[in-house]
C-alpha positions as CSV (number, residue, x, y, z in Angstrom):
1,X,0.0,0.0,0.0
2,X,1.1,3.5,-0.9
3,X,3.0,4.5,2.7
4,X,1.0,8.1,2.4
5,X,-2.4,6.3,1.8
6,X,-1.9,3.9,4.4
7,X,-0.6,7.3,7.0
8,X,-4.1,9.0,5.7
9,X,-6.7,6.3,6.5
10,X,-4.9,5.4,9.5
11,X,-5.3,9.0,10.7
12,X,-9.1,8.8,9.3
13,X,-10.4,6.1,11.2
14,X,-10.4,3.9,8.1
15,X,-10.7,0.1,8.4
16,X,-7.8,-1.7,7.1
17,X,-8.0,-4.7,8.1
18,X,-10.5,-6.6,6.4
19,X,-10.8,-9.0,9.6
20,X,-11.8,-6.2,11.5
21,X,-14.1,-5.1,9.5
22,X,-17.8,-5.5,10.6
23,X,-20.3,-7.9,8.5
24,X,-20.9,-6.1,5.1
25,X,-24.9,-5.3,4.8
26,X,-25.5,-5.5,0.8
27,X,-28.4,-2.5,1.3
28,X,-26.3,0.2,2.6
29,X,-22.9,1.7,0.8
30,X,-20.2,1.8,2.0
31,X,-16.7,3.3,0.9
32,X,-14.2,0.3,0.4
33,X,-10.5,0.5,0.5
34,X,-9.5,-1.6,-2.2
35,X,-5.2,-1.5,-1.2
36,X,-5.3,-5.5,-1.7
37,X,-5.7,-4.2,-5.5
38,X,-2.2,-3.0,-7.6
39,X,-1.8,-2.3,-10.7
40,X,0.6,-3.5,-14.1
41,X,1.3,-0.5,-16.6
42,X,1.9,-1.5,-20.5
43,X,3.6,1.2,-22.2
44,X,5.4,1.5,-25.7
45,X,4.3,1.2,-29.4
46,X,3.5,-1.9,-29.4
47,X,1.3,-2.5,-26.3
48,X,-1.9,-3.0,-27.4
49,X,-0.7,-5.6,-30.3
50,X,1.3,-7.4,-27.4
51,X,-1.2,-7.2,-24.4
52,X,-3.6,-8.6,-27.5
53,X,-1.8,-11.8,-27.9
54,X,-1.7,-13.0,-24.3
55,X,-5.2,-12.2,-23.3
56,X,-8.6,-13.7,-23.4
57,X,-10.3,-10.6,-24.3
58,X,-10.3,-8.0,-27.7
59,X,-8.8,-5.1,-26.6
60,X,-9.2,-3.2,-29.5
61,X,-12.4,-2.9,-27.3
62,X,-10.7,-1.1,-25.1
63,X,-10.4,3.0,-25.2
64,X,-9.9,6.0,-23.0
65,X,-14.1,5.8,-22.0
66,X,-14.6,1.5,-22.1
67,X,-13.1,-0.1,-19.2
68,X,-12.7,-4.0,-19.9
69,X,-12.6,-7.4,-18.0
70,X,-10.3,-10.1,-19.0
71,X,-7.9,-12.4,-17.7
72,X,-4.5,-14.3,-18.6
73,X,-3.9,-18.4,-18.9
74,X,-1.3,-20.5,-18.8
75,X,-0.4,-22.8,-22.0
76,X,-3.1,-25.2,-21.1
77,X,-5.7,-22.7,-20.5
78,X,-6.1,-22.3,-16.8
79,X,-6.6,-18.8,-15.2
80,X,-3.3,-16.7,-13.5
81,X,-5.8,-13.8,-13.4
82,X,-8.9,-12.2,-13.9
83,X,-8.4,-8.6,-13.7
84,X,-9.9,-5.2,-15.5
85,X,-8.0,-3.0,-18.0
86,X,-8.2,0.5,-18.9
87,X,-6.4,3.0,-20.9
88,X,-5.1,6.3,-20.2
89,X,-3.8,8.2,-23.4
90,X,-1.4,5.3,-24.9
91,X,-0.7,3.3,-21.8
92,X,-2.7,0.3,-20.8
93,X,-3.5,-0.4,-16.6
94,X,-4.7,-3.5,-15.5
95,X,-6.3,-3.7,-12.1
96,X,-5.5,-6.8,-10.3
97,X,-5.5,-9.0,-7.3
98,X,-1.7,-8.2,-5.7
99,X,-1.2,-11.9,-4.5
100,X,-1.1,-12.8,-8.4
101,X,0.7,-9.6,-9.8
102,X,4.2,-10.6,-9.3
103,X,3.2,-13.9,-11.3
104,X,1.4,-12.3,-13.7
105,X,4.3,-9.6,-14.3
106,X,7.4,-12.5,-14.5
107,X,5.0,-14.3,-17.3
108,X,4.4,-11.1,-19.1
109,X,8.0,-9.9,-18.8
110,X,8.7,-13.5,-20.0
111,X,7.0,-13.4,-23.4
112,X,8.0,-9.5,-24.4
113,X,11.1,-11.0,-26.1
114,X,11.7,-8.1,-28.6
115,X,8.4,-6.4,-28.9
116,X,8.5,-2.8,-28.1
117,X,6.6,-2.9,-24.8
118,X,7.3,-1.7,-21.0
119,X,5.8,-3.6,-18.3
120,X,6.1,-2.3,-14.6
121,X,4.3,-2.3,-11.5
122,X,2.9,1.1,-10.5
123,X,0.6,-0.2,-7.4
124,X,2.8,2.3,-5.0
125,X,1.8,5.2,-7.8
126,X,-2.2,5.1,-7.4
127,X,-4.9,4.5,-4.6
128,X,-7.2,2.6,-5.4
129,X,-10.9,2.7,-3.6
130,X,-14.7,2.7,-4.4
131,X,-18.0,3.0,-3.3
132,X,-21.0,0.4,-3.1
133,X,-24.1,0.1,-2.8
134,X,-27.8,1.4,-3.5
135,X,-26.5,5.3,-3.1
136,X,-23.8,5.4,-4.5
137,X,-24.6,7.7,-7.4
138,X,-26.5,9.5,-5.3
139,X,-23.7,10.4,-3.0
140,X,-21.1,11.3,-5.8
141,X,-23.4,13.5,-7.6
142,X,-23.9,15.5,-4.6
143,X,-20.1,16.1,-4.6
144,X,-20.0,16.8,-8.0
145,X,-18.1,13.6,-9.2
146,X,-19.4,12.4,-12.7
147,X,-20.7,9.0,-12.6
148,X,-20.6,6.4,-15.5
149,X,-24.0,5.0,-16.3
150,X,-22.9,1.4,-17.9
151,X,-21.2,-1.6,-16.8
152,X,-17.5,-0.9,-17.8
153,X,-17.5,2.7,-18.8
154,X,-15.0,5.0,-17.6
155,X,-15.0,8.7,-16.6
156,X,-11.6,10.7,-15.9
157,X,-11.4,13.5,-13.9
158,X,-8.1,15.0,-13.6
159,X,-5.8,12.1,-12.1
160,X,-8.6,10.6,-10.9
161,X,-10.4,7.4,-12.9
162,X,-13.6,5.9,-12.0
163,X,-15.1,3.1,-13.5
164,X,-18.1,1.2,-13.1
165,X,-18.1,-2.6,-12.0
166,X,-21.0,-4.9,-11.9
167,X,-23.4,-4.8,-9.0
168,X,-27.0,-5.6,-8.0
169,X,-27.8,-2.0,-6.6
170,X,-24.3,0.5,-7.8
171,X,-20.3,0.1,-7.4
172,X,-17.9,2.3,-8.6
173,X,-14.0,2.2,-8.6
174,X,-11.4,4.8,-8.6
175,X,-7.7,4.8,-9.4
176,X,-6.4,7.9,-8.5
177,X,-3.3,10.2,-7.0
178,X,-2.7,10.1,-3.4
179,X,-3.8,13.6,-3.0
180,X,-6.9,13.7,-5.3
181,X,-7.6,10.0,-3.6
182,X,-7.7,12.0,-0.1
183,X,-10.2,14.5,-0.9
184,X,-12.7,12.5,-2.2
185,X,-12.4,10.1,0.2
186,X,-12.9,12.7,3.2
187,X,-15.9,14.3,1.1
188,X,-17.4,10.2,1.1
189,X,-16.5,9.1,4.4
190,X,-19.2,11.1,6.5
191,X,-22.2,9.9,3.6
192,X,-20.6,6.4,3.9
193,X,-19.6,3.2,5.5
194,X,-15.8,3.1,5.9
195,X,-15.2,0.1,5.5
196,X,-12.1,-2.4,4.2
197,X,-12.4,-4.7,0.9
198,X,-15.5,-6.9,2.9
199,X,-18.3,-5.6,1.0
200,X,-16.2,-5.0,-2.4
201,X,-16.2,-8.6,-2.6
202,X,-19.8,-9.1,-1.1
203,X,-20.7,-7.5,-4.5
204,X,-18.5,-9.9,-6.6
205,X,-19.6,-12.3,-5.1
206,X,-23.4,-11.5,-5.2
207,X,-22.6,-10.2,-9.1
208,X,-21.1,-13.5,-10.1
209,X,-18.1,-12.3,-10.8
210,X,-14.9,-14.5,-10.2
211,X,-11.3,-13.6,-8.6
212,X,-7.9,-15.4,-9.0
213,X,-6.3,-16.0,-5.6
214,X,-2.8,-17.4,-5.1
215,X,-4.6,-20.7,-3.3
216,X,-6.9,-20.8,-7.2
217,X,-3.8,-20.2,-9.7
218,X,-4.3,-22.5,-12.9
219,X,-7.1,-24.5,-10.8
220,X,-9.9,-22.8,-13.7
221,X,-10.3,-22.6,-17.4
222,X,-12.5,-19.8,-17.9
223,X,-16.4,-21.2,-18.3
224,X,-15.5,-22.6,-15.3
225,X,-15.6,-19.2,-13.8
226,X,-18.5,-18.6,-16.3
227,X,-16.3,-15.6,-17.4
228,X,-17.2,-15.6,-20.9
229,X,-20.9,-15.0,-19.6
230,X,-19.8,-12.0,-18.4
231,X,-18.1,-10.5,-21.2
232,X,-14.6,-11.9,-20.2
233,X,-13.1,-13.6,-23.0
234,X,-13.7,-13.3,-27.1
235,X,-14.0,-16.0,-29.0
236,X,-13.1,-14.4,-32.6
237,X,-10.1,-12.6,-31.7
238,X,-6.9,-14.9,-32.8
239,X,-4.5,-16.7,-30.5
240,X,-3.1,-16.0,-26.8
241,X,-1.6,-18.8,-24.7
242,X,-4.2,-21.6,-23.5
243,X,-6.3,-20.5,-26.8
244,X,-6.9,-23.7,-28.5
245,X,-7.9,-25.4,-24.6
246,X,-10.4,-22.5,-23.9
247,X,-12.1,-22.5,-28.1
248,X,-12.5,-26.0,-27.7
249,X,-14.1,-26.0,-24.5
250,X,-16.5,-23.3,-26.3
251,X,-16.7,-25.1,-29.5
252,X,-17.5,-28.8,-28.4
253,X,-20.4,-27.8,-25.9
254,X,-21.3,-27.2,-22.5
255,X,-18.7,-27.8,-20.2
256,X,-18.7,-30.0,-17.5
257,X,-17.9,-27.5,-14.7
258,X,-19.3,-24.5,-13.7
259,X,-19.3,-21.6,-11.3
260,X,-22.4,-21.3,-8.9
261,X,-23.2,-19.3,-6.3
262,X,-23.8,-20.5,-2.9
263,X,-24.8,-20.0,0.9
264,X,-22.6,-22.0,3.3
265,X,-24.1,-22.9,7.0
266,X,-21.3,-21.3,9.0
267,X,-19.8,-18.1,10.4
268,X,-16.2,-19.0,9.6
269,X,-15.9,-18.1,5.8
270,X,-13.8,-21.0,3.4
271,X,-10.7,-20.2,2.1
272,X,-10.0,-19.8,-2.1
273,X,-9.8,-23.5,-3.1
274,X,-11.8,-25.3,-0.1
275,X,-12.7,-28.6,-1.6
276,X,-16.7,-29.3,-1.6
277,X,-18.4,-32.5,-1.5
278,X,-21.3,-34.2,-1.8
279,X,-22.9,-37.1,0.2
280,X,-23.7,-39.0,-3.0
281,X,-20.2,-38.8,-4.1
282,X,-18.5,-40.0,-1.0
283,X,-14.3,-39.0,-0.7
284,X,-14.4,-37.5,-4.3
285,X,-14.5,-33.6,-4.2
286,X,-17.0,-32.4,-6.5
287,X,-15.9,-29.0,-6.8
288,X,-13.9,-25.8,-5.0
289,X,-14.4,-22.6,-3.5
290,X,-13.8,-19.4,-5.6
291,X,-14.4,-16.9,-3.0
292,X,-16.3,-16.2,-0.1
293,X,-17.3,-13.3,2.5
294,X,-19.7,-13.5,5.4
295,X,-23.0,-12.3,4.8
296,X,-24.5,-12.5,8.3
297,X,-23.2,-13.9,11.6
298,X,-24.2,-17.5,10.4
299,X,-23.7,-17.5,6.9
300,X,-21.2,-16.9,4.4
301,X,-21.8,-15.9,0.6
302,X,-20.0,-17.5,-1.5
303,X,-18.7,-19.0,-5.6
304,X,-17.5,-22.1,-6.1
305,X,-16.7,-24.0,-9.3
306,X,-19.1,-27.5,-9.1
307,X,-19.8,-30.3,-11.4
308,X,-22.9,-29.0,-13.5
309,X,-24.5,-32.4,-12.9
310,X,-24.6,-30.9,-9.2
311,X,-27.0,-27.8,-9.8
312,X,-30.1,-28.6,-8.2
313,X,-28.0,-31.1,-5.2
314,X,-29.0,-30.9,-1.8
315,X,-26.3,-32.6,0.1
316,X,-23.2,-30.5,-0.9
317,X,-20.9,-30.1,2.5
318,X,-17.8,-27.8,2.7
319,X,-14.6,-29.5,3.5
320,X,-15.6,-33.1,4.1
321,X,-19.0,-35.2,4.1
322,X,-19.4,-34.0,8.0
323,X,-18.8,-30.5,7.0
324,X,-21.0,-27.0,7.1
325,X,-24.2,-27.3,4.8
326,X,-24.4,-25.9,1.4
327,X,-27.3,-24.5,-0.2
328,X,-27.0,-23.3,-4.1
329,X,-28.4,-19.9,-4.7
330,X,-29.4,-17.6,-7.3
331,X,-26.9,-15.9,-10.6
332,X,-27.7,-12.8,-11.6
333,X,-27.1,-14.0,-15.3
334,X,-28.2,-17.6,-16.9
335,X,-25.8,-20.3,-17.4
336,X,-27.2,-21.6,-20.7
């Protein structure tokens, strides 16, 4: 985290730690520090035509107004990271997860070879933060922040960017300067919920929306994670490592796993990559956890990648046969 940001919210009465942080409530908003976040900056001539050919997504899509989801694989297909990009004149950011960056910058850094492209991690050069939840347009509007309207766009004010992310109710995200980060977040915090990255990923979670964790790393193709549901990978653009795995996956039919949301009977949330089980099945996992955050005091939401012969089971247990109870719950986008 950027040592000045960390000073300011300290001095604020921000919640860093996310194990601190009380039991996110999905109907109010709350301001989010998002410091587990960094960020990878392509730079150069030939950026776009290299970033291109290693990910799953068309980023000729991408522009100074359209945000974008995507994610990288490894040779056989399986997910390093999901993550969003944006541009900013001709540089390209992507936002994510920090546990994954240092792998996804060695691969990266890896495959340049000659192409005229600069890869670096700028996490300690940007904040990053947003708002969620039913107001949250409401709130920046009355401090004169414009707000984008779709999934994906992308507003710049100054050195400030906000982009909007999927969500049931509203959730924004800025990257921004330290100093321009402090501002808003003071002219938030008393219309808000401080609060850490809890109810950030509450709102993945309920918006179906997948993260790579170091404990997940090449555990997923992506329609396991349902990504290209959710506008996360192309299927015309040409080749990028894992290609060929992930086309035939699409091409040959529906595949065998995929990522459902679920309720799980217990106050102490699974960790990324929890096996799940069912009573039918016996020893054999029958799928994994993708993420998960409390969502009362005796319940945690939560994603997980099961066999799709398993959507409508009743006797799914986390851990082992004996374990917490797991009830399957409701996308907010079809599986077919």
């Amino acid at each position: 985290m950027n040592n000045d940001w960390q000073t300011f919210l300290s001095s604020n009465s921000a919640v860093l730690d996310k194990h601190e942080a009380a039991i996110p409530d999905i109907e109010k908003t709350y301001l989010c520090n998002l410091s587990e976040l960094g960020l990878i900056k392509a730079s150069g001539e030939e950026a776009l035509s290299f970033l291109h050919g290693q990910f799953t997504n068309d980023l000729n899509q991408v522009s100074p107004s359209q945000s974008q989801l995507s994610s990288y694989c490894n040779a056989k297909g399986r997910l390093l990271a999901i993550f969003r990009i944006f541009k900013l004149e001709d540089d390209y950011y992507l936002i994510l997860r920090r546990d994954v960056l240092e792998v996804v910058l060695k691969k990266l850094t890896m495959f340049k070879l000659m192409a005229k492209v600069e890869l670096a991690d700028v996490t300690d050069e940007f904040v990053l933060f947003g708002i969620a939840g039913p107001t949250s347009d409401t709130i920046l509007k009355e401090i004169n922040i414009s707000v984008p309207t779709v999934i994906d766009q992308l507003i710049q004010e100054g050195e400030t960017v906000v982009i909007r992310t999927p969500s049931e109710s509203s959730r924004l995200l800025f990257i921004s300067k330290a100093e321009q980060a402090k501002t808003i977040w003071k002219s938030l915090s008393n219309k808000t919920i401080q609060s850490s990255s809890n109810a950030w990923a509450l709102h993945d979670i309920q918006s179906g929306v997948a993260q790579v964790t170091t404990e997940t790393s090449e555990a997923f193709i992506p329609q396991m994670v349902n990504l290209e549901l959710i506008g996360g990978v192309n299927f015309q653009k040409g080749c990028y490592p894992g290609q060929e795995i992930v086309a035939r996956t699409h091409y040959l039919g529906k595949p065998n796993r995929r990522m459902f949301r679920i309720s799980v009977d217990s106050e102490n949330c699974p960790q990324p990559g929890t096996n799940i089980f069912s009573v039918k099945d016996g020893e054999q996992p029958v799928g994994k956890i993708v993420s998960a955050q409390n969502s009362s005091d005796e319940n945690c939401d939560a994603l997980a990648v099961l066999r799709t012969e398993k959507e409508n089971a009743d006797d799914l247990h986390l851990e082992s046969l004996s374990g917490p109870k797991i009830t399957i719950t409701t996308l907010p986008y079809s599986l077919e």
